[in-house]
N, C-alpha and C positions, 0 to 999 in steps of 0.2 A: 299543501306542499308547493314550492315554488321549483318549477323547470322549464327550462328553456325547449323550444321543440323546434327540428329542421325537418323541414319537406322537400323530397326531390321530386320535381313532376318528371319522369323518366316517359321512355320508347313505349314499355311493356308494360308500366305500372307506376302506381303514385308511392312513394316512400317514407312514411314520419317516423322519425328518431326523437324519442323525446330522454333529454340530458339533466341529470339536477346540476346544482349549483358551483358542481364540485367537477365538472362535467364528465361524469359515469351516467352509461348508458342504463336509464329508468323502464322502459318498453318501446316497444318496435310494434308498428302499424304497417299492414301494405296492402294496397288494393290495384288490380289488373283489371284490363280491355285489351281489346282485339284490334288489329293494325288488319286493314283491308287493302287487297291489289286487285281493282275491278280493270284492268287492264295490265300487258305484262310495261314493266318497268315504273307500276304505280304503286304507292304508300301512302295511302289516306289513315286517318282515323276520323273519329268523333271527338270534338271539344267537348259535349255535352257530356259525355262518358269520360273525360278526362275531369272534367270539373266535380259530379258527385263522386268522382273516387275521392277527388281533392278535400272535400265534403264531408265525406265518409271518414276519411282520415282523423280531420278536424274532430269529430262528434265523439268517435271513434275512443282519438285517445282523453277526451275530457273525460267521458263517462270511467275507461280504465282508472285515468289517476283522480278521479275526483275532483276536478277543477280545471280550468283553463290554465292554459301557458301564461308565464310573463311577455314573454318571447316567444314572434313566430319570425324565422329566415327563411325565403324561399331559392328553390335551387329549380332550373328544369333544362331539359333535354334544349341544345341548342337548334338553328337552322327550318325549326319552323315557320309556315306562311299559312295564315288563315284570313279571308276578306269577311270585311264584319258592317255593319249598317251605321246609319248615328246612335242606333242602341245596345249593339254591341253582339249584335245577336250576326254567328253567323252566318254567311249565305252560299258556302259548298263545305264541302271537310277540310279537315285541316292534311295541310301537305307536310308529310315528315322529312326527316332529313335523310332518310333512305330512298326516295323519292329520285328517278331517274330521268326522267319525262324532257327533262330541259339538257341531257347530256350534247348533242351536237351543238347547242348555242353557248356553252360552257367549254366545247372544245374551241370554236371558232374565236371566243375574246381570247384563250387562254393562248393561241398561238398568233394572235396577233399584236401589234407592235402596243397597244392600248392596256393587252392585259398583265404586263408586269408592272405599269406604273397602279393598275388597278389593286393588284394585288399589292404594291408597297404602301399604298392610301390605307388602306382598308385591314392589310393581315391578314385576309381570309382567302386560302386559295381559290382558283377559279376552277369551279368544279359543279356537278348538277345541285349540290348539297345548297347551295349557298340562297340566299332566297335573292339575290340578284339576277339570277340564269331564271330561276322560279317567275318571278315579274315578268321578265323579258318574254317567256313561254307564254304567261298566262295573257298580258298583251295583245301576244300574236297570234292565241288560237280560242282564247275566251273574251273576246271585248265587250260585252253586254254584261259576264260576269262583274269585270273590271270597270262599267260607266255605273252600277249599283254599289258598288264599294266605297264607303268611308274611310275606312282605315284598312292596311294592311299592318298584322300584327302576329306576333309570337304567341303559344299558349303562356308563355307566363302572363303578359299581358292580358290574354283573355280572361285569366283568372284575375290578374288584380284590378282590371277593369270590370267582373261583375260582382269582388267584394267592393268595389269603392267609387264607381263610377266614372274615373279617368282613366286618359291613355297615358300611361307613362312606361318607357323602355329604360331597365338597367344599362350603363356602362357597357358593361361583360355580355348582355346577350346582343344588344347594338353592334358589340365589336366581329361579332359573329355572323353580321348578316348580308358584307361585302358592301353595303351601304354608309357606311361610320368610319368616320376619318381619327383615328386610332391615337394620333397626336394631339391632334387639336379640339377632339373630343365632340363631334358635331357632326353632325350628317354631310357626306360629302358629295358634293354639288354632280362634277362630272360622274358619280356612279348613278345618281339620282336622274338622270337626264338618259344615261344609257339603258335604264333599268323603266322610263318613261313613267316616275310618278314622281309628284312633287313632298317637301318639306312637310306638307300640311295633311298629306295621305300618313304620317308613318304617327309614332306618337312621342312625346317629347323624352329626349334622356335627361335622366337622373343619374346621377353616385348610386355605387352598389346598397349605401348606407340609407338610402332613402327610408322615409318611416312612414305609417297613420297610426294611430291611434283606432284601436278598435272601435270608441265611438263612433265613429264615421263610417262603421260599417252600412251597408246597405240593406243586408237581411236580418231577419227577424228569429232565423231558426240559429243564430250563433249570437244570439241575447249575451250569455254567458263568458262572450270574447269581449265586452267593451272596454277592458282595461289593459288588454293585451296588446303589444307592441307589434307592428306586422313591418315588417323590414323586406323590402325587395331582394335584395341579395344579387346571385350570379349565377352564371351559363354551369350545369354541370361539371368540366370539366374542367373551372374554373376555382370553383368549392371542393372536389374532390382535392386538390394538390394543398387545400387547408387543410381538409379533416384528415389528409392522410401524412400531414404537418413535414411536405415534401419543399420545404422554401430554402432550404440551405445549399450555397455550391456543392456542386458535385451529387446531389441525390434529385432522383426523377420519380415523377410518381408514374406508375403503370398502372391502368384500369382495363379489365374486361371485362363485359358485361355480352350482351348481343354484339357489340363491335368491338375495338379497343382503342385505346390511345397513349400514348407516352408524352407526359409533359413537365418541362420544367418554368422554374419562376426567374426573372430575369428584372433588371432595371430600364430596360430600353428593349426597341421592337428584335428580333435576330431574328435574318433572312437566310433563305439557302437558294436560292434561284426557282431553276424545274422540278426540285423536290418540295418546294413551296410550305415548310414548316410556319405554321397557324401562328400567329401572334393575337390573343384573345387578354382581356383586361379583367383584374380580380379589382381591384380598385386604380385610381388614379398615380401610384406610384409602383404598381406591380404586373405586368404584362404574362402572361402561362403560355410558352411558346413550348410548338411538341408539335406530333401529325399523327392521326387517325389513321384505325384500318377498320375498312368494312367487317371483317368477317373474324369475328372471336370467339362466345358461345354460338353464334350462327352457324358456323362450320361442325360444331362437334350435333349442335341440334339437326342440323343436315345428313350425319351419319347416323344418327340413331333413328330417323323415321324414313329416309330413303335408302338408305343401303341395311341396317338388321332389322328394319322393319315392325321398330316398335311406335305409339301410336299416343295413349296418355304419358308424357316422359313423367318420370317421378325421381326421387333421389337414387333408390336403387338401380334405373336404370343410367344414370350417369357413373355412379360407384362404379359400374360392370366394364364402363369402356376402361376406367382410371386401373383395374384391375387386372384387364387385359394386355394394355397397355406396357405394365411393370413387367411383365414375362417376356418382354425383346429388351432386345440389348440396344445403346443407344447409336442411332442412324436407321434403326426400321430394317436394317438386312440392307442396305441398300435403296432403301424406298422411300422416295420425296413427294410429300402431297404440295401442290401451289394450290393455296386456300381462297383463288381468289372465284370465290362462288356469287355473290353477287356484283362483280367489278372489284375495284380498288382504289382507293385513296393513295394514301401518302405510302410510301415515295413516288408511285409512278402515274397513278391520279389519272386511272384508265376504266370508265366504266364499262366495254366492250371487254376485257381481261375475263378469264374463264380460268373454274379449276381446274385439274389434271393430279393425278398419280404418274408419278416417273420412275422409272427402274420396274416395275411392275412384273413378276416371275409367278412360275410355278410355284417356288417354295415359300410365298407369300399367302398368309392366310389372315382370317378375322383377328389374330392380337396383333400382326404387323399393319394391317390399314389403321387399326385403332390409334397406336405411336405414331406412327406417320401424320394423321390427322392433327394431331395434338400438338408434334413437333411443326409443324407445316404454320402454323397459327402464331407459334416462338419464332418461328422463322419470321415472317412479317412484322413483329413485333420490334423484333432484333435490327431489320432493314430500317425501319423507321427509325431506332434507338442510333445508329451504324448516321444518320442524316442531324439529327439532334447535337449528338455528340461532335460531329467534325464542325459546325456552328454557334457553337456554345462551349466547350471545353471537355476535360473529360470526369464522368460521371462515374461513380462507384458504387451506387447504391440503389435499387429501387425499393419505394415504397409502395406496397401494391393494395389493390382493393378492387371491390366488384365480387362478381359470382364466384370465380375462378378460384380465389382463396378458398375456399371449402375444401379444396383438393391439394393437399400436400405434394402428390404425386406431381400433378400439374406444373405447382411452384416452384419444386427442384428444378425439373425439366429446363424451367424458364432460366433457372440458376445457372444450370449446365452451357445452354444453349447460347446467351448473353455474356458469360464471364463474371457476374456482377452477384454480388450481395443481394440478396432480396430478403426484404423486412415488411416482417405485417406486423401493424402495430393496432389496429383493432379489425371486426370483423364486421362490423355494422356498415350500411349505405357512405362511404366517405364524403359524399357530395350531400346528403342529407345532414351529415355531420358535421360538414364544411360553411352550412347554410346557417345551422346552429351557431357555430362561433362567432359567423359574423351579425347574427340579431342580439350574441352576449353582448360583442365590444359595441352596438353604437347603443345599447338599451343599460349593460349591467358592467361598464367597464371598471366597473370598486371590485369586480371578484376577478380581474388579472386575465393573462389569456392563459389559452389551455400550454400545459406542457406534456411533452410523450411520455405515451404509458411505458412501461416497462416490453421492451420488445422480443418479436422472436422473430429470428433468424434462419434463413440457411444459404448455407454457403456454397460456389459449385464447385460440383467434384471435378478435379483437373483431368482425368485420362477424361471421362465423357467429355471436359471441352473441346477437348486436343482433339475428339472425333466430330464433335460439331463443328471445329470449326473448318475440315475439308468438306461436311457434308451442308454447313452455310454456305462457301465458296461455288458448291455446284448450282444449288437453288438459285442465288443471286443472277447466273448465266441466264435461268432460263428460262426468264420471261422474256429477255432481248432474243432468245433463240425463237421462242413459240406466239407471240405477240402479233405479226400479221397473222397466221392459220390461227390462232383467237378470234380475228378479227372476221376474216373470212366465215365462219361457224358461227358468228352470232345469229341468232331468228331475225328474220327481214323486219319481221310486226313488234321487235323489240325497242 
């Protein structure tokens, strides 16, 4: 059987969607590891564990369908930094993009006169995520790490450098590293020099379309792949606004997952100033401009093992918040959770920022934290959507994807809270799916691009908007109200 298969190397887990030719989803693969914080404000993993998942995936789904892919696209998590030898092999963990370690040298460019021309080079806000602030940290407090270092490189790259033996970096995750001149397509010189490595440390870009040929594989244990077409692809969130076929004016793709993001597809870069909306490359005529929030499923995983004190989460235990949740009426009673638990990104792009519950009473119990929580997460969502939209025009649609579609409850909520249509148009990894599309068009472009499945909708209900929208009005206040005592209250060892 001939199908196409997309892999997203994700935060939490690796993802393979494999699509026939027709592209209906054939089977689904996933494999997890564990994200380490050996210190506070740290986010390591393991390449090595990100690779045999990668591995696992592969074997995985030949064995299921009987055969190897035509087609492999790969998708993965952006803003990684891993230093690697001339063999490719690492030499500490790799640093995620939850990683905080580099927050005060990402505040200090980001308010001086250098960091918005940095930030219009480049597209990538200045912030700890970006692995330019990463460099600059590791520079200044590992420099033995960094005189043994080869290359400084992305897991995607580490993976397509131990199937094939070169360094070569996508477009789309290049565009993502505050290093890559967005325009002119090239590493750009004044980040490279701030960020204290040269041209020759990083590894060459490619077009998203790049290809090998499975012959040229390098292992022995994927014999089976040598006719398979292995396509580089794009940054997550980059594939996600393909598979979730979000390219048309006026519709935005929304994703949550552990974080979330809103983004749309534009012809040219779109800037918003100090709210610093992301301009990231899907290919060489398509730019995915949106902004991140730290905390999406992270916040709701947050209430369910520090506050009701459950321990293995399973599906039933999230069912019970979305349950809980439906029996308050919408605004929580009055009760505004600010979700900002491990900092925040976009808009206000403050890693010192702390959660809080506000309004907080007596007649507040377990199914109003629950809504609260949930709304709190639409709430940031909507801020970021509220910075998109007054830069780009206005949007009428999302299309959404990530964990959070599981939950109908959820999705209304977002309907409500947003004003906006929200349309799920499949259910599967969209960035997996997104990875797919693009290894059809540059390997199988005789079968057409995909068009949208048959959708489903929901629309928001107007009295709940009309009450979101005084009780968005209030949230918006009050992180300028609570912002310094945030600041004040962070741990010193943070």
């Amino acid at each position: 059987m001939d199908y196409i298969l997309g892999i997203d190397i994700g935060t939490g887990s690796t993802k393979a969607v494999a699509l026939n030719l027709s592209y209906e989803t054939l089977e689904v693969c996933q494999e997890y590891y564990p994200t380490s914080a050996p210190r506070p404000g740290y986010s390591e993993q393991d390449p090595g564990l990100i690779w045999d998942a990668f591995i696992s995936c592969l074997q995985g789904m030949e064995k299921q369908l009987g055969s190897a892919p035509v087609a492999i696209g790969l998708s993965s998590a952006m803003h990684s930094l891993i230093a690697v030898d001339k063999s490719g092999t690492h030499l500490a963990p790799m640093i995620t993009w939850a990683d905080q370690r580099s927050a005060a040298i990402a505040a200090a460019i980001k308010d001086s006169p250098a960091g918005m021309e940095l930030y219009r080079n480049t597209g990538t806000p200045i912030h700890a995520m970006s692995p330019l602030c990463k460099l600059i940290w590791m520079t200044e407090h590992n420099p033995e790490l960094v005189a043994q270092t080869h290359k400084f490189i992305s897991i995607k790259e580490y993976i397509w450098h131990r199937l094939f033996g070169e360094f070569k970096i996508d477009h789309s995750i290049a565009s993502c590293t505050g290093l890559f001149d967005i325009v002119a397509l090239k590493w750009h010189m004044p980040a490279l020099e701030r960020a204290g490595v040269r041209k020759e440390q990083l590894s060459e870009p490619v077009e998203t379309d790049y290809s090998k040929k499975g012959d040229k594989l390098k292992l022995a244990g994927l014999s089976g792949f040598k006719k398979t077409v292995f396509v580089v692809g794009a940054s997550d969130g980059c594939a996600a606004n393909l598979g979730s076929h979000a390219n048309q004016p006026g519709t935005a793709a929304l994703t949550v997952g552990t974080s979330g993001a809103i983004r749309i597809c534009s012809a040219k870069p779109i800037y918003s100033g100090k709210a610093m909306t992301f301009n990231y490359l899907l290919d060489k005529q398509t730019y995915i401009c949106g902004g991140p929030v730290n905390n999406g499923g992270l916040a709701l995983q947050w209430l369910l093992k520090n506050v009701l004190g459950k321990t293995e989460l399973n599906d039933e235990d999230y069912q019970s918040v979305f349950d809980s949740a439906a029996t308050v009426t919408a605004g929580s009673k009055g009760l505004i959770f600010l979700p900002y638990l491990s900092g925040e990104r976009a808009p206000i792009w403050d890693p010192s920022s702390s959660g809080a519950f506000i309004g907080l009473r007596l007649d507040h119990g377990h199914d109003e934290l629950c809504r609260a929580v949930l709304e709190g997460i639409c709430y940031a969502l909507n801020d970021v959507l509220l910075v998109v939209e007054r830069a780009s025009g206005p949007i009428s649609q999302l299309h959404v994807s990530g964990g959070f579609v599981h939950s109908r409850m959820w999705m209304q909520l977002l309907a409500d809270i947003t004003g906006k249509k929200v349309v799920l148009l499949q259910t599967e990894d969209a960035s997996a799916v997104g990875a797919a599309y693009l290894a059809a068009a540059n390997v199988l472009p005789e079968i057409g691009r995909p068009v949208s499945s048959a959708e489903d909708h929901l629309a928001p209900n107007p009295i709940h908007h009309q009450e979101y929208l005084r009780m968005f009005g209030i949230y918006q206040q009050l992180y300028g109200s609570l912002h310094e005592v945030m600041h004040q209250l962070q741990p010193k060892n943070s």
